[in-house]
C-alpha positions in Angstrom: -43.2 44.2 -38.1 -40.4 42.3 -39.5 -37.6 40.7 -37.8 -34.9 43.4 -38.5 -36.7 46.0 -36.9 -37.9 44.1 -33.6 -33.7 43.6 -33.5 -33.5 46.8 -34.2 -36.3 48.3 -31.6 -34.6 45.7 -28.9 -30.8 47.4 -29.1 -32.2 51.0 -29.0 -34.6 49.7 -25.9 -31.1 48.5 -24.4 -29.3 51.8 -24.8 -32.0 53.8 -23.6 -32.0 51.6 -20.6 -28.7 51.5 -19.7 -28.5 55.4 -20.1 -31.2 56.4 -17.9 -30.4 53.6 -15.3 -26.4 55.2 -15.5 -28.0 58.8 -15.0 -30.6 57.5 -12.2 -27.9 55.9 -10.0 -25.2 59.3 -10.4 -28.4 61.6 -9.1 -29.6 59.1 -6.6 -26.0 57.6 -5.0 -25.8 58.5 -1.3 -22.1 58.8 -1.6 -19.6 60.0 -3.8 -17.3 57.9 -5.8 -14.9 58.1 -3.6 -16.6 57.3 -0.3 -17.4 54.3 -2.1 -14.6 53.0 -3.0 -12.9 53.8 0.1 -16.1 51.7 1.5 -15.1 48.7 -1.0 -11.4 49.2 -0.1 -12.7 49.2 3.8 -15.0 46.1 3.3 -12.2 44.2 1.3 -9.6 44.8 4.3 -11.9 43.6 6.8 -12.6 40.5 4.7 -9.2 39.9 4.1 -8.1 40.0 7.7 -11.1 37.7 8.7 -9.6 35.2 6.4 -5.9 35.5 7.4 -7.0 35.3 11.0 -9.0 32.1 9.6 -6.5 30.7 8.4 -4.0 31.0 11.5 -6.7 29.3 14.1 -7.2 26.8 11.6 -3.2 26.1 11.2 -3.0 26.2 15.3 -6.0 23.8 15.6 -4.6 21.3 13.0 -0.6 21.6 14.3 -2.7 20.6 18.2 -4.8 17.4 17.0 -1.3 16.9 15.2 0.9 17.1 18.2 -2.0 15.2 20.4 -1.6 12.3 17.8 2.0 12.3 17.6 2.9 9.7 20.4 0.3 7.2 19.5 1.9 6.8 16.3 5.7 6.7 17.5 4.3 4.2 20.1 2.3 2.3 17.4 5.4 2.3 14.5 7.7 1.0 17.6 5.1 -1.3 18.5 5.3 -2.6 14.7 9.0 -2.4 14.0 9.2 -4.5 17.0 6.9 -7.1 15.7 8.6 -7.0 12.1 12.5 -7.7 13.9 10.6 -10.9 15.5 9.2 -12.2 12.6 12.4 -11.4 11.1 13.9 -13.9 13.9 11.9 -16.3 13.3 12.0 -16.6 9.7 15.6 -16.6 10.4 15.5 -19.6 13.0 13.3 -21.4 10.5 15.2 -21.3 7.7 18.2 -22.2 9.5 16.4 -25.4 10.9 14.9 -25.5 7.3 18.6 -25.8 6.1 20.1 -28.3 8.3 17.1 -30.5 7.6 17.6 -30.6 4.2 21.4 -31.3 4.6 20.9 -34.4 7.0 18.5 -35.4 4.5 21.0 -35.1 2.0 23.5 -36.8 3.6 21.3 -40.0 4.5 20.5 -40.1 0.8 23.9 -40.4 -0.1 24.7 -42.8 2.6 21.8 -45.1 2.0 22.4 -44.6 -1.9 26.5 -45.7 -0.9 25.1 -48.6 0.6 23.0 -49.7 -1.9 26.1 -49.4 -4.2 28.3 -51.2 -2.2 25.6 -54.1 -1.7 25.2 -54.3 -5.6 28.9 -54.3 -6.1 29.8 -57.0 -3.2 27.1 -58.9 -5.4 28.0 -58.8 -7.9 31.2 -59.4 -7.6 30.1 -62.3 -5.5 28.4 -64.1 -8.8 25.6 -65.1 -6.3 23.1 -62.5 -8.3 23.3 -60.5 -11.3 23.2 -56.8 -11.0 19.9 -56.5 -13.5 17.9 -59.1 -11.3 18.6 -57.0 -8.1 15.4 -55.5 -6.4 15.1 -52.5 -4.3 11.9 -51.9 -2.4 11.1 -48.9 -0.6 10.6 -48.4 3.4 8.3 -46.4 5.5 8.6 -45.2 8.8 5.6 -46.4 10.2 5.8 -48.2 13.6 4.5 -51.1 12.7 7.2 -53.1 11.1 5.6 -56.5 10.4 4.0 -54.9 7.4 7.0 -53.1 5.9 8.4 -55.2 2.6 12.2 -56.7 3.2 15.2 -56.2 0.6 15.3 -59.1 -1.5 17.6 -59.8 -4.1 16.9 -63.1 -6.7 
């Protein structure tokens, strides 16, 4: 047989299916087609109201846990807010102390550089050493002060 007609002998198999199987199920139905669908209709209700009332113990049971959580997390965000206004505090402290450190620093820098100008200028003027031979030498603040280097000028 060729391929055209075992196509061919398939379709018609499928039609003469379908027909008796439409014919079977109108003799053999225990129901009408309208207690059926009022069935369908019946079944469809029911299904629908099991998922509305579904739906409302599952909104009831979420808005509980919700209300049960509720005050551990206003306690917890006070809690934190709290904790951020006192860091806040500090950082404001330390960058106030911060501020007036540098500032004291400042101002022995310019008195110590005022001094070392004055020196080289009373030196000068002196003719006892000339300004390019002058020597300043650094100084630490380590207690022991037998080690630390003098001022010399030459």
């Amino acid at each position: 047989m060729s391929q055209n007609g075992t196509a061919l002998g398939f379709v018609f198999g499928a039609v003469f299916g379908a027909a008796v199987g439409a014919v079977a199920g109108m003799l053999l139905a225990p129901r009408s087609g309208a207690e059926s669908r009022a069935m369908a209709a019946d079944a469809m209700n029911d299904a629908w109201d099991a998922a509305v009332d579904t739906y409302e113990n599952g909104a009831r049971v979420v808005s509980s846990k919700i209300a049960d959580i509720r005050p551990q997390m206003d306690a917890t965000t006070d809690e934190l807010r709290a904790k951020v206004d006192a860091a806040r505090e500090r950082m404001d402290k330390v960058r106030s102390s911060l501020s007036n450190s540098v500032a004291a620093a400042s101002a022995q820098v310019q008195n110590a550089v005022s001094s070392v100008a004055d020196q080289m200028g009373a030196a000068a003027d002196a003719g006892s050493v000339a300004a390019q031979d002058a020597r300043v030498e650094p100084v630490s603040d380590q207690d022991d002060t037998a080690d630390q280097p003098e001022q010399s000028a030459e």
